[in-house]
C-alpha positions as CSV (number, residue, x, y, z in Angstrom):
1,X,-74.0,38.3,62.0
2,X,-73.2,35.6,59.4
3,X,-69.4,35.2,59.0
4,X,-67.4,32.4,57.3
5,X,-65.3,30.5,59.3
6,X,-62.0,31.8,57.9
7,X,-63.5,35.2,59.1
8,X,-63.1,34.3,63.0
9,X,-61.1,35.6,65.3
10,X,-60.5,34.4,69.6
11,X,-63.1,36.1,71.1
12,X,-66.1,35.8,68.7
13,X,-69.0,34.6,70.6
14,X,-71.8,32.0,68.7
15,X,-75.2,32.9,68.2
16,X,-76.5,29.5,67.6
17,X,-74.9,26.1,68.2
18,X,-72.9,24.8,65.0
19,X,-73.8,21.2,63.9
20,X,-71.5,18.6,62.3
21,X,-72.5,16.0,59.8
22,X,-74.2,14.0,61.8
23,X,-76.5,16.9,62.7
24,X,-75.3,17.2,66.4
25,X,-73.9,19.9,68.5
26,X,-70.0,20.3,68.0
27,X,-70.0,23.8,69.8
28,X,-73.1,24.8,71.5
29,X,-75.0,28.6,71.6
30,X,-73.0,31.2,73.6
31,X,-69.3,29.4,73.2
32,X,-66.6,32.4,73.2
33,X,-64.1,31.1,70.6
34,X,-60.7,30.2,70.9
35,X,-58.0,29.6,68.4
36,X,-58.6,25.6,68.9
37,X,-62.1,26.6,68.3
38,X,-61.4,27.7,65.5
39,X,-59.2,25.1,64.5
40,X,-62.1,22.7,65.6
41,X,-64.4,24.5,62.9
42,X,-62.0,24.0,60.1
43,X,-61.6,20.5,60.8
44,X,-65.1,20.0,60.6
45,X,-65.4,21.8,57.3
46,X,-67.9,24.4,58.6
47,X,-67.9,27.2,56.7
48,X,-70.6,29.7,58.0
49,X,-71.3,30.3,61.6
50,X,-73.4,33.2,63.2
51,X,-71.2,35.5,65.6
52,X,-72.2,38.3,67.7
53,X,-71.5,41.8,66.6
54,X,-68.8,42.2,69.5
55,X,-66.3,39.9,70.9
56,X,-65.8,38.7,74.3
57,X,-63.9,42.1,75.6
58,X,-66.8,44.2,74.0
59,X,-65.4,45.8,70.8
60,X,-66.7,45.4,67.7
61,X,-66.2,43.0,65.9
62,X,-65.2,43.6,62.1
63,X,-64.2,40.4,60.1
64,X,-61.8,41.1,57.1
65,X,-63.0,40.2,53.5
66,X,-59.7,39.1,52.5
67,X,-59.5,36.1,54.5
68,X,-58.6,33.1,52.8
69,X,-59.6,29.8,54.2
70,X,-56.4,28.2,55.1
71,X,-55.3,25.0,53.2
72,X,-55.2,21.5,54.4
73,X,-51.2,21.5,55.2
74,X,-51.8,25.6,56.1
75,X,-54.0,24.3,59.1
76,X,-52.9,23.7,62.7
77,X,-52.1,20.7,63.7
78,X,-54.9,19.9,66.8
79,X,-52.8,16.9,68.5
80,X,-50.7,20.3,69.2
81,X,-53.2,22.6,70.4
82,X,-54.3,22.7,73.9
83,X,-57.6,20.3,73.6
84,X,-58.9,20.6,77.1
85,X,-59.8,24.3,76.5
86,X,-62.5,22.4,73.9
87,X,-65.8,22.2,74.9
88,X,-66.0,18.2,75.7
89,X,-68.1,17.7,73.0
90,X,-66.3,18.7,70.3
91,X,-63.3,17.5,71.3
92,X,-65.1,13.9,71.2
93,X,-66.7,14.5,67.7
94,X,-63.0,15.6,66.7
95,X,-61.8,12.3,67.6
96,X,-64.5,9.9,66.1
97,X,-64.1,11.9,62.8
98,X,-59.9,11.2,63.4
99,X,-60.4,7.6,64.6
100,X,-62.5,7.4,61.0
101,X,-59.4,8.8,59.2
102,X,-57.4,5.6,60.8
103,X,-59.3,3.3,60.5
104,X,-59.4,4.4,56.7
105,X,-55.7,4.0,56.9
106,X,-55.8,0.4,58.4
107,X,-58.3,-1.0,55.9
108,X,-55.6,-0.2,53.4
109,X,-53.1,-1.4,55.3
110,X,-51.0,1.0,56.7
111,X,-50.0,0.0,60.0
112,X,-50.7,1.3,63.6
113,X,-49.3,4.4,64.2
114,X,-49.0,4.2,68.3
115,X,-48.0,7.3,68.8
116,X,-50.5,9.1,66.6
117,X,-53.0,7.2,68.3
118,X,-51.6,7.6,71.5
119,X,-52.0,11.7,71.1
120,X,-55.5,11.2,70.0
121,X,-57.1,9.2,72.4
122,X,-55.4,10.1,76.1
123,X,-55.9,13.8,76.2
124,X,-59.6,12.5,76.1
125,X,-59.5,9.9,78.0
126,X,-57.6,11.9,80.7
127,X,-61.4,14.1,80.9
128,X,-63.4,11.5,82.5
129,X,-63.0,12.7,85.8
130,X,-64.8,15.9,84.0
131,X,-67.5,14.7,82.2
132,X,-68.2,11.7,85.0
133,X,-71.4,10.4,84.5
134,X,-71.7,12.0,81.0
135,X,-69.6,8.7,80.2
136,X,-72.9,6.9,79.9
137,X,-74.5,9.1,77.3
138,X,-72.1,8.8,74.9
139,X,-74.7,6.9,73.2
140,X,-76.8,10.0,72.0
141,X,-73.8,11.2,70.1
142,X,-74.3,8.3,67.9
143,X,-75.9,7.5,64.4
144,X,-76.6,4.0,63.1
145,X,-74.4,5.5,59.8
146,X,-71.3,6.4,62.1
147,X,-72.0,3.9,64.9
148,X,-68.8,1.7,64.7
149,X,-66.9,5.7,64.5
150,X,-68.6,6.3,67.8
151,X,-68.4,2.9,68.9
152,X,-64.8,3.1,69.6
153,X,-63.9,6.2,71.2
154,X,-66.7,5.7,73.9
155,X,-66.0,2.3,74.7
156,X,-62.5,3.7,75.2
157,X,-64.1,6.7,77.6
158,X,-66.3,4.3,79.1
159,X,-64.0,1.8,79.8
160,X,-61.7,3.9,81.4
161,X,-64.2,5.8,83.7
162,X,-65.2,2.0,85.2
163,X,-61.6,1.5,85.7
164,X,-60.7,4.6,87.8
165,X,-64.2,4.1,89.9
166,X,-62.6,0.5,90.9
167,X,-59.8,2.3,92.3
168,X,-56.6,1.8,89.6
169,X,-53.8,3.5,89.3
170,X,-54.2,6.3,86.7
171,X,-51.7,4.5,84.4
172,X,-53.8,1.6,84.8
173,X,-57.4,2.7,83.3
174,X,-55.8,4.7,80.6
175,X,-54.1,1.4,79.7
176,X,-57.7,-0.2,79.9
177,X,-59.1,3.0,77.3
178,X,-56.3,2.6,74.8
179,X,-57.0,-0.9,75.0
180,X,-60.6,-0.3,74.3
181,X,-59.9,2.1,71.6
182,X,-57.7,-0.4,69.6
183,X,-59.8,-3.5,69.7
184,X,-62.3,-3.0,66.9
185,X,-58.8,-2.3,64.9
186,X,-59.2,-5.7,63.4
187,X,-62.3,-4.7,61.9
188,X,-60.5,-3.2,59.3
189,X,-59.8,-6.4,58.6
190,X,-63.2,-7.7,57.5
191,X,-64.8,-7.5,54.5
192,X,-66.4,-4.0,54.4
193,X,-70.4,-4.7,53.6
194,X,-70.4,-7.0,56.6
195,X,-69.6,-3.7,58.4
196,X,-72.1,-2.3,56.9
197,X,-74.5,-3.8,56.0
198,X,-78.7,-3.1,56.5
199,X,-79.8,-5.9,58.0
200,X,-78.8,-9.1,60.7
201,X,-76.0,-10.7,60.6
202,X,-75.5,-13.9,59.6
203,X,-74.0,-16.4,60.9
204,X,-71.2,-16.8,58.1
205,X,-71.0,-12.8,58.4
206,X,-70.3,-13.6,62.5
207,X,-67.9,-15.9,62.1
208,X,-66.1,-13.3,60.3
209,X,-66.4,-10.1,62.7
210,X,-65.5,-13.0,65.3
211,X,-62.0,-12.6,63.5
212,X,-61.3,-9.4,64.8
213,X,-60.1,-9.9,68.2
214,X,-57.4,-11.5,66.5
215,X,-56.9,-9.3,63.6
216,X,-57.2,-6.2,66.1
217,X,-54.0,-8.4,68.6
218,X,-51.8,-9.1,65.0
219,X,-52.3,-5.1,64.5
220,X,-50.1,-4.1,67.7
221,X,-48.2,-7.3,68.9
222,X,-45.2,-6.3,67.2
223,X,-45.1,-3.0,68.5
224,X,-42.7,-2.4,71.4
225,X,-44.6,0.7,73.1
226,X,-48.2,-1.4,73.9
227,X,-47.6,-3.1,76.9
228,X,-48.4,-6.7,76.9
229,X,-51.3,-6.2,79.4
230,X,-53.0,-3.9,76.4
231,X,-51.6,-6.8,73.6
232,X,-53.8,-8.9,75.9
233,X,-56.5,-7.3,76.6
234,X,-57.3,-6.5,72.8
235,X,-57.4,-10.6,72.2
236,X,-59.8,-11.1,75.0
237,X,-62.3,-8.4,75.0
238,X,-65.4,-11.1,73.7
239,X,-64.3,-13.3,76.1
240,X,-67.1,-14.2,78.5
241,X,-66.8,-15.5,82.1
242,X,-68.5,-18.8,81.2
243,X,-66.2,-19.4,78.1
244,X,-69.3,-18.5,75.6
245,X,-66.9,-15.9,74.4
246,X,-64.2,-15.8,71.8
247,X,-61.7,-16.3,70.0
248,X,-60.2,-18.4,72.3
249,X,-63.5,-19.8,74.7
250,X,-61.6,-18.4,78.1
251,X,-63.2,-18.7,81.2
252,X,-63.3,-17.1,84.2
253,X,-59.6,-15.6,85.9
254,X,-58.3,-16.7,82.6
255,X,-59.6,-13.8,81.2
256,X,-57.3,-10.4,81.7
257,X,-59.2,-7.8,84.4
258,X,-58.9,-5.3,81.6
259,X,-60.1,-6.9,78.8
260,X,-63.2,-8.1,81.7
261,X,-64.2,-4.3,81.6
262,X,-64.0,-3.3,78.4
263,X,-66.6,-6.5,77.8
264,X,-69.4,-4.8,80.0
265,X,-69.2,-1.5,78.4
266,X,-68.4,-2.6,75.1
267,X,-72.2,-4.5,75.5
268,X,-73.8,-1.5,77.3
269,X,-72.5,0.9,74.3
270,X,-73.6,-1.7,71.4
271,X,-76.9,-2.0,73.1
272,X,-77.8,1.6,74.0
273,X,-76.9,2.5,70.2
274,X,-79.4,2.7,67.6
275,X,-77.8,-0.1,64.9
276,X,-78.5,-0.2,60.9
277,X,-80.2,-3.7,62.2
278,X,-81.4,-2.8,65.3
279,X,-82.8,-0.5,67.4
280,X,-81.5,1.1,70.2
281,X,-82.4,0.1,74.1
282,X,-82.9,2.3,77.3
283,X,-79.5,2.3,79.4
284,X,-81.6,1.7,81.9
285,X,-82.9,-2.0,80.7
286,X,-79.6,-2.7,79.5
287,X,-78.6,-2.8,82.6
288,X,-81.1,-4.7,83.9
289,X,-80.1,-7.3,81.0
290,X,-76.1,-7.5,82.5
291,X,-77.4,-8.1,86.8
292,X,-79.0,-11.0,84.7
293,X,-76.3,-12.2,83.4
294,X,-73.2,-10.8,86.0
295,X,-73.3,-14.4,87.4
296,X,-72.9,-16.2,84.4
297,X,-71.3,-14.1,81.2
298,X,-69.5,-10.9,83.0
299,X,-67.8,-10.1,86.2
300,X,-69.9,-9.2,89.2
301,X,-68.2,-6.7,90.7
302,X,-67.5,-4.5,87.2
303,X,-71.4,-4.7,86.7
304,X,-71.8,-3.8,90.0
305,X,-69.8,-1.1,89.9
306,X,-71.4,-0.4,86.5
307,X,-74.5,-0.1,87.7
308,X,-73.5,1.7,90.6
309,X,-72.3,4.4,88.4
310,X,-74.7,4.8,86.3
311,X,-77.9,4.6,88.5
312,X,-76.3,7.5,90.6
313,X,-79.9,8.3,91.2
314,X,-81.5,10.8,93.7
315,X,-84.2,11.8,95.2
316,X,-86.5,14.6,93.2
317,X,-84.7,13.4,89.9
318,X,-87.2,13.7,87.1
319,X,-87.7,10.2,85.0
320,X,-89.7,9.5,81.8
321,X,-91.1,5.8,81.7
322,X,-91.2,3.3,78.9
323,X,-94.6,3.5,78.4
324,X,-94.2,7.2,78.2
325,X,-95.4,8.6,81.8
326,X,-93.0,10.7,83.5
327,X,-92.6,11.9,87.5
328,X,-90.2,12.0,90.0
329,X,-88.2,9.6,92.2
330,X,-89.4,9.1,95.7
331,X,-87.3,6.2,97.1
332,X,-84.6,4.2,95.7
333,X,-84.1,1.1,97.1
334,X,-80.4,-0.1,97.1
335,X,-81.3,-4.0,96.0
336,X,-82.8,-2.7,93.1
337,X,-81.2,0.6,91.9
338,X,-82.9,0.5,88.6
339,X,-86.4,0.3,90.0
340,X,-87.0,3.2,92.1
341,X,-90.7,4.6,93.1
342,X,-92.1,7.4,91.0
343,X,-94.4,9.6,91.9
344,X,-96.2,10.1,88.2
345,X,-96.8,13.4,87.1
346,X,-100.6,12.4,86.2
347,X,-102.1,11.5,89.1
348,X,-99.6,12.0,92.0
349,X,-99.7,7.8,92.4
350,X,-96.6,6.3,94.0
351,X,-95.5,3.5,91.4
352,X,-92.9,1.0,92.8
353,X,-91.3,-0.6,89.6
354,X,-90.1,-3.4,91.2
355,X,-94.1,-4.8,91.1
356,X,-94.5,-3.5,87.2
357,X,-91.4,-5.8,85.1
358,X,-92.9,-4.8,82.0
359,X,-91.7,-1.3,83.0
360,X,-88.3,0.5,82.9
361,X,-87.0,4.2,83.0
362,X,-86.7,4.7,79.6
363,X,-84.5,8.0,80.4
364,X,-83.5,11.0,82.9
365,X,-86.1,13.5,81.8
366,X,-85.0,17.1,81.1
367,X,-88.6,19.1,82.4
């Protein structure tokens, strides 16, 4: 049945998965409700959702006419509900539509509220160890229109996922997430159609989003509860190894370990996103792009654990190839995780992608 959303009760199971603005899942087919469910629906202005007939226990379900959809002030407060009992994915969207709501507040100036920011982004940074490799698909959650949203909260996730596979302390990596989380703050900063603007960039508009480290370090270096390390980080997160970075041209150990990390996935998020200028690339030859340049622009032991990560490949998994032939993996050879051999669907054929460069997984395929 068709209910509105003030209708719900805990217990109501959905029919059909409920879509946010952006026209993705926010609670998928099947989900039994909760009260933060519930409070997850109202936040994201849904208003209809189709409900079984009978709740979880198996009574009958009878939603009262007199319901009144609860005001703004009337509505929980979700930095108090219990957000691991989310489905991941909403919880996520919940944040990117939040972290919108600040950065609103910091492009008219209002300053950084640390703790509010603090009780937004931990709780899901402290579910990478659930999600795992999920980390890397982040991408798909992504439109060009709410990219820099996005952008964000999964460098923040990603970030911190690359710090706990290296082996930090807990406290460490979600350090190197808040971190990740903050520096686009500055962005705020800049003039608002360079943000969003259509097309390239040019290079008086990059000089000008090459303010932002800065901006972003201004933002929170008065505030006594970020730690220096995260003060530092934010500055240096476009630094490069070979000083081609910015805003200060730091090379090498110069360059904090934290803000090192957030660089590669910071790239490998910007890259795997479709942009209002560009269009999006397959994770699988962005990485590709960073063993190129691991020697020379990033860290080679954060790509390589990168890498590591993400091409968690095994055999029998099914692939789809850039030019659009699919199969299965065969043999993955550790020198060159990204170019296993398929055997294609078509003709049974073994195809070893390390003799075919014009070729790349283009993604995991789901059939």
């Amino acid at each position: 049945m068709r209910v509105k959303a003030s209708q719900l009760v805990p217990g109501c199971i959905l029919l059909n998965d409920v879509k946010g603005k952006t026209n993705r899942p926010i609670m998928h087919k099947n989900t039994v409700l909760t009260s933060e469910h519930i409070v997850v629906l109202e936040r994201f202005l849904v208003t209809e959702v189709d409900v079984s007939t009978k709740l979880e226990a198996g009574e009958l379900f009878q939603p009262q006419n007199n319901q009144t959809q609860p005001t703004q002030e009337a509505q929980p407060d979700i930095s108090l509900t219990k957000q691991d009992s989310m489905p991941f994915n909403a919880h996520y969207h919940l944040v990117v539509n939040d972290y919108q709501s600040l950065f609103s507040q910091w492009q008219s100036g209002i300053t950084v509220d640390i703790k509010k920011v603090r009780m937004l982004i931990i709780p899901l940074l402290e579910r990478v160890r659930e999600i795992g490799t999920a980390v890397f698909t982040l991408h798909h959650e992504a439109t060009k229109e709410a990219y820099f949203y996005h952008h964000s909260v999964a460098i923040g996730m990603l970030s911190a996922y690359i710090g706990m596979k290296m082996d930090l302390p807990k406290q460490e990596w979600i350090q190197i997430g808040l971190a990740a989380f903050l520096s686009d703050a500055g962005m705020a900063k800049i003039d608002h159609s360079i943000i969003t603007k259509q097309q390239t960039l040019t290079a008086a508009d990059m000089e000008q989003v090459k303010l932002h480290p800065t901006y972003s370090y201004r933002m929170v270096k008065s505030i006594p509860a970020v730690t220096k390390a995260i003060k530092t980080t934010i500055l240096q997160h476009h630094e490069r190894e070979d000083g081609s970075g910015y805003p200060l041209g730091l090379k090498g150990d110069t360059i904090h370990l934290y803000a090192k990390i957030i660089a590669v996935c910071d790239t490998y998020h910007a890259m795997t996103c479709e942009r209002n200028y560009r269009e999006k690339q397959s994770p699988f030859k962005v990485i590709e792009e960073l063993q190129v340049e691991q020697f020379t622009r990033f860290d080679p032991a954060i790509v390589h654990t990168f890498i590591q990560c993400l091409t968690h490949f095994s055999i029998g998994m099914r692939v789809r190839l850039s030019d659009g032939q699919t199969g299965a993996i065969v043999f993955i050879d550790k020198q060159s995780p990204t170019r296993p051999i398929i055997r294609l669907d078509q003709n049974e054929e073994l195809l070893k992608l390390t003799d075919h460069p014009s070729l790349y997984i283009s993604e995991i395929s789901e059939s």
